[in-house]
C-alpha positions as CSV (number, residue, x, y, z in Angstrom):
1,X,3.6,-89.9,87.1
2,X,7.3,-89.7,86.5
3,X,8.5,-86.0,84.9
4,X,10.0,-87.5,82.2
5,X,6.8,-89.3,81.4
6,X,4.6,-86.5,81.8
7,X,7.3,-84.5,79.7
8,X,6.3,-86.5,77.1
9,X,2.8,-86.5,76.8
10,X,2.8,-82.7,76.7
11,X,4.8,-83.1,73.2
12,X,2.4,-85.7,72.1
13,X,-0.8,-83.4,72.8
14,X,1.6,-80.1,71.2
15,X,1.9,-82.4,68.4
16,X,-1.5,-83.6,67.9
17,X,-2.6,-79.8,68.5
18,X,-0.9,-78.7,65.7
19,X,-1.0,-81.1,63.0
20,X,-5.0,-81.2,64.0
21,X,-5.3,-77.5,64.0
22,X,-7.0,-75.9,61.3
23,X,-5.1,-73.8,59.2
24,X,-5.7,-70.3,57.6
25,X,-5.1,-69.5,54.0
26,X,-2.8,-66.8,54.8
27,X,-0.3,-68.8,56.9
28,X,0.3,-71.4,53.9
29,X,-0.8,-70.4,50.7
30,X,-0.5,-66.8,48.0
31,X,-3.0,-64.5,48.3
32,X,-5.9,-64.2,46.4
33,X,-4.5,-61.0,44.9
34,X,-1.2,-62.4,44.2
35,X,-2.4,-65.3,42.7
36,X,-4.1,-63.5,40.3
37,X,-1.6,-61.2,39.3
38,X,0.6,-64.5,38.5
39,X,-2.6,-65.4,36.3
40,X,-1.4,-62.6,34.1
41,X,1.6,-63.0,34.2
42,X,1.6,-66.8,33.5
43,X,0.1,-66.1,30.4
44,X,2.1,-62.9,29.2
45,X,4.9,-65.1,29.3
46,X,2.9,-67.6,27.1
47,X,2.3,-64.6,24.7
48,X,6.1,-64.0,24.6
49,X,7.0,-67.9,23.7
50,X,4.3,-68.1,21.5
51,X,5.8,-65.7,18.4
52,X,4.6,-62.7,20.9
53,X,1.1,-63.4,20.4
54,X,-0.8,-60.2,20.0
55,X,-3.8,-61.6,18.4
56,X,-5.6,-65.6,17.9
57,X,-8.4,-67.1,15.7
58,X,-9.6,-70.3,17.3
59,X,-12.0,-72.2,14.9
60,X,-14.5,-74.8,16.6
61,X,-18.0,-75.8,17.5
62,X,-20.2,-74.7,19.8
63,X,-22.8,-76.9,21.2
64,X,-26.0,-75.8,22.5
65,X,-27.7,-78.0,25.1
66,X,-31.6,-77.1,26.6
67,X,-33.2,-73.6,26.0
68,X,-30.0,-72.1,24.2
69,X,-30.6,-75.2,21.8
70,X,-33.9,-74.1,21.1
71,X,-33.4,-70.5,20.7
72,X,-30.7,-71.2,18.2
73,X,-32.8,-73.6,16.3
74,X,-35.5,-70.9,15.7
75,X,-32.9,-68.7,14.6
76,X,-31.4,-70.7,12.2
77,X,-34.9,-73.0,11.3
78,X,-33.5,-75.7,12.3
79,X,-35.5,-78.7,13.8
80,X,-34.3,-80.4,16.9
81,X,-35.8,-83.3,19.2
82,X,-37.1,-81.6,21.8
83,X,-36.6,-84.5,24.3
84,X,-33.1,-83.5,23.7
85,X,-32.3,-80.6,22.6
86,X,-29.3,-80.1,21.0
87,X,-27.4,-78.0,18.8
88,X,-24.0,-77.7,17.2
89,X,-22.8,-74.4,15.1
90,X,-19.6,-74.1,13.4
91,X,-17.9,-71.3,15.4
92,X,-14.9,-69.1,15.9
93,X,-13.5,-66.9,18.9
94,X,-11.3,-64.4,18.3
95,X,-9.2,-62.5,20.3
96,X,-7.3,-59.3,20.0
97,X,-4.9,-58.5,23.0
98,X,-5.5,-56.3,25.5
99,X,-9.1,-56.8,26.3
100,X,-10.8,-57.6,23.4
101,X,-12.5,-60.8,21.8
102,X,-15.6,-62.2,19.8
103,X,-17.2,-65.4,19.7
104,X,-19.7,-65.9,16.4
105,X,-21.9,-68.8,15.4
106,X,-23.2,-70.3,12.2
107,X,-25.3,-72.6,11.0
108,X,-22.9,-73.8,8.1
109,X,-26.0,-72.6,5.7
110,X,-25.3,-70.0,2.9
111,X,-27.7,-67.1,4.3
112,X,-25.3,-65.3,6.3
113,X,-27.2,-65.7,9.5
114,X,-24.9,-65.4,12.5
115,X,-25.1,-65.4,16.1
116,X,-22.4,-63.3,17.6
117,X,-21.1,-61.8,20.9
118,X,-18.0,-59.1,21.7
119,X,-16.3,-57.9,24.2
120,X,-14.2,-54.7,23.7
121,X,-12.2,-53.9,27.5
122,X,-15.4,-54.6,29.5
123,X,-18.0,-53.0,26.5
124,X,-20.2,-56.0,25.6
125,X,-22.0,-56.3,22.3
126,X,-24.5,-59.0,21.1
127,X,-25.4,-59.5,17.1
128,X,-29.0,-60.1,17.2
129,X,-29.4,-60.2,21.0
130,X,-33.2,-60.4,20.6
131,X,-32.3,-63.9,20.4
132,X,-31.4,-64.9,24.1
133,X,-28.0,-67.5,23.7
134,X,-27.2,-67.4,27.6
135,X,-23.3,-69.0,26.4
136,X,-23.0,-66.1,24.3
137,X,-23.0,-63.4,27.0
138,X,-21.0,-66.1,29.3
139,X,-18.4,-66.4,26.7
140,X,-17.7,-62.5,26.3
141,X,-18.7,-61.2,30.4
142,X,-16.6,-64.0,31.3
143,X,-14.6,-66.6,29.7
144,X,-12.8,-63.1,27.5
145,X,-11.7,-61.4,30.1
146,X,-10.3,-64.4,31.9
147,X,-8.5,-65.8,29.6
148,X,-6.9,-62.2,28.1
149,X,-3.8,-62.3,31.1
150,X,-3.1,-58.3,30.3
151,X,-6.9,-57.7,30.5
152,X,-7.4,-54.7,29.0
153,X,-9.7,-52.5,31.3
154,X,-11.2,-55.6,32.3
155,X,-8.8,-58.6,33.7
156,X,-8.8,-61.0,35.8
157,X,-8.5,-58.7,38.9
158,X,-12.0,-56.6,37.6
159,X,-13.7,-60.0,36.8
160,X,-13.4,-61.4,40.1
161,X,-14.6,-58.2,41.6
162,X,-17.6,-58.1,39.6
163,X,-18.2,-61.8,39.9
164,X,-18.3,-61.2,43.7
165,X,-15.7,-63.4,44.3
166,X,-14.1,-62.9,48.1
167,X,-10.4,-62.2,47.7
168,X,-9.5,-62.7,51.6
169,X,-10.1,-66.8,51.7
170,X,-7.5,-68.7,49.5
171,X,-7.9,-73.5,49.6
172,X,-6.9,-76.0,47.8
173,X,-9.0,-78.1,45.6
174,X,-9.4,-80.5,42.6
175,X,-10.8,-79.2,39.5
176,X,-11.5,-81.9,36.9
177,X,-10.8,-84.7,39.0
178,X,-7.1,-84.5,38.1
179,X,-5.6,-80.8,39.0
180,X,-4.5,-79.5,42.2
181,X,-6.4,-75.9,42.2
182,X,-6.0,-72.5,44.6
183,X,-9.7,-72.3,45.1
184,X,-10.5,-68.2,45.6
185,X,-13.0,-67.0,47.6
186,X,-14.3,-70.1,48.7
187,X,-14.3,-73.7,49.6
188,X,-14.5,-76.4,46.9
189,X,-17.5,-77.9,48.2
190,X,-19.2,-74.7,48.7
191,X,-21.8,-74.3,46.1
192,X,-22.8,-70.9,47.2
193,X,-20.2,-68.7,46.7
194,X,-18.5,-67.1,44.1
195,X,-14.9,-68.5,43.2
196,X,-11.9,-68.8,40.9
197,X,-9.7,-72.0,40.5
198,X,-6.3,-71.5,39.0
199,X,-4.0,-74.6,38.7
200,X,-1.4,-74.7,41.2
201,X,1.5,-75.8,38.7
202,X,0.7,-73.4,36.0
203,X,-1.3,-70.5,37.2
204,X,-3.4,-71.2,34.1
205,X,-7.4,-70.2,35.0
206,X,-9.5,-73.2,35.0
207,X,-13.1,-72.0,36.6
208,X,-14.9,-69.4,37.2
209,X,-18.2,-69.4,39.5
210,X,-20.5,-66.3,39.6
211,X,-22.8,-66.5,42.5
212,X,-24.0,-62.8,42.2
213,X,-26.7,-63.1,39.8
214,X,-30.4,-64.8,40.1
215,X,-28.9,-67.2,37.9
216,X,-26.0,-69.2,39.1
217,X,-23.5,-69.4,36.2
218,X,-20.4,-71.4,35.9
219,X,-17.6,-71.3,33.1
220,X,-14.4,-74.3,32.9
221,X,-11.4,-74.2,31.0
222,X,-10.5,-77.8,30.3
223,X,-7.1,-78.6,28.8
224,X,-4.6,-76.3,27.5
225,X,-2.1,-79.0,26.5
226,X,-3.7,-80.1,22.8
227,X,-2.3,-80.1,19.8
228,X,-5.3,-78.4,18.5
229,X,-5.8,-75.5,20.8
230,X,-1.8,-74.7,21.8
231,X,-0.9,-73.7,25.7
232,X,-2.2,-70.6,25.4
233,X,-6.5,-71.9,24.6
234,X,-7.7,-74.5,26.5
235,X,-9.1,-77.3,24.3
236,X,-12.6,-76.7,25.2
237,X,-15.1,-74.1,27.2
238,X,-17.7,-75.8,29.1
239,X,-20.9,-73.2,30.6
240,X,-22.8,-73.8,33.3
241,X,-26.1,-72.6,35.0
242,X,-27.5,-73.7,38.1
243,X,-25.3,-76.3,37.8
244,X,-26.3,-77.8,34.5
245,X,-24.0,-77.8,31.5
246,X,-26.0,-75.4,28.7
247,X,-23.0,-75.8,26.1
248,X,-19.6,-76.4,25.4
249,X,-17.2,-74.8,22.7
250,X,-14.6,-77.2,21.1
251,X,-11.8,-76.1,19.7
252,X,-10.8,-77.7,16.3
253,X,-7.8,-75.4,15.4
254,X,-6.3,-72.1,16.4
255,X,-4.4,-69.5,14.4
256,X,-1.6,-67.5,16.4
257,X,-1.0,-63.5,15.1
258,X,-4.0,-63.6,12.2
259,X,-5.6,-60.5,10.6
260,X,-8.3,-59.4,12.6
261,X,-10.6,-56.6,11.5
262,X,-10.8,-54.0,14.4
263,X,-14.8,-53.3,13.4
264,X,-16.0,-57.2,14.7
265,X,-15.0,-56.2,18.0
């Protein structure tokens, strides 16, 4: 074999070495850690273009699906078909920034009943919690504190930590079918580890996974480009356990800077 010849075969095998090669998270991607500190920032920037956003009322509905359903229903008296049960309350998050926010439910009836749940920098509190409403606690241990940038005591850096997601592994995935995601602390076919997907154009969060618990639980943040919810909301919350969607929270409209009553959180 001629040098020239076997000169060029090497740089065909180098090539094919290195374009088949796998590739570590660290030699082509941010960190985990940095990626989540542009999570904040990403959206304190929002806050600054949005008439410096220090507080939000999003009004919406809330709809139970399954055992959250049912629980609600008794609650409120309401019958539902128990082939399907279903449920939708009007509702309203509210949000107070740093770290604080409150999602209620009502039946739309004129008792006053309401189902409610708060989160005040990592302090959560649940308005008649002997009624189990499995969204409820998702909303305020999870979707709060990951969608408040600044955080409070309890941002997205302390959320993944609890949520035992593994800041030293940092892919690429599709969330939705339709973003490019950072996938944190896992990859996105890996159903059995905790992770956080942030959208690789806007840093915006988009999923959270918590692996830690009995219960497998699962919140997404689907589109923050409505007319209805702003850039700052997405346009609806879906929750998930064991894989199975348990409820979603639509957003009809949201208020930017209202008066919030310090007590409701």
């Amino acid at each position: 074999m001629s040098r020239p010849l076997k000169l060029s075969l090497a740089l065909v095998a180098l090539f094919l070495a290195l374009v088949t090669a796998p590739v570590t998270a660290e030699a082509w991607l941010f960190s985990a850690d940095v990626l989540i500190h542009k999570v904040g920032v990403a959206r304190r920037n929002m806050k600054a273009e949005d008439a410096r956003l220090t507080s939000l009322e999003v009004r919406g509905r809330l709809e139970l699906v399954g055992d959250g359903a049912r629980s609600a229903a008794a609650f409120f008296d309401k019958s539902i078909d128990e082939d399907d049960p279903r449920i939708t309350l009007a509702s309203t998050a509210s949000y107070r920034f740093p770290g604080r926010c409150r999602i209620e439910a009502i039946d739309g009836g004129s008792d006053g009943k309401r189902l409610s749940a708060s989160s005040n920098n990592g302090t959560n509190a649940f308005e008649n919690a002997e009624t189990p409403i499995a969204i409820l606690e998702m909303f305020a241990d999870m979707a709060c504190p990951l969608l408040d940038g600044r955080g409070g005591y309890d941002g997205p850096l302390a959320l993944v930590r609890r949520a035992g997601v593994k800041r030293t592994f940092v892919t690429l995935g599709r969330a939705e079918d339709r973003h490019i995601a950072y996938v944190i602390g896992a990859k996105p076919t890996d159903a059995n580890a905790s992770s956080l997907w942030v959208s690789k154009d806007t840093f915006q969060p988009l999923r959270l996974v918590d692996r830690r618990a009995q219960t497998a639980r699962e919140v997404r943040l689907v589109n923050y480009d409505s007319p209805q919810s702003g850039r700052w909301h997405p346009r609806r919350i879906e929750f998930f356990q064991e894989g199975r969607l348990i409820g979603t929270f639509f957003v009809d409209a949201a208020t930017p800077n209202p008066r919030l009553n310090n007590a409701i959180f």
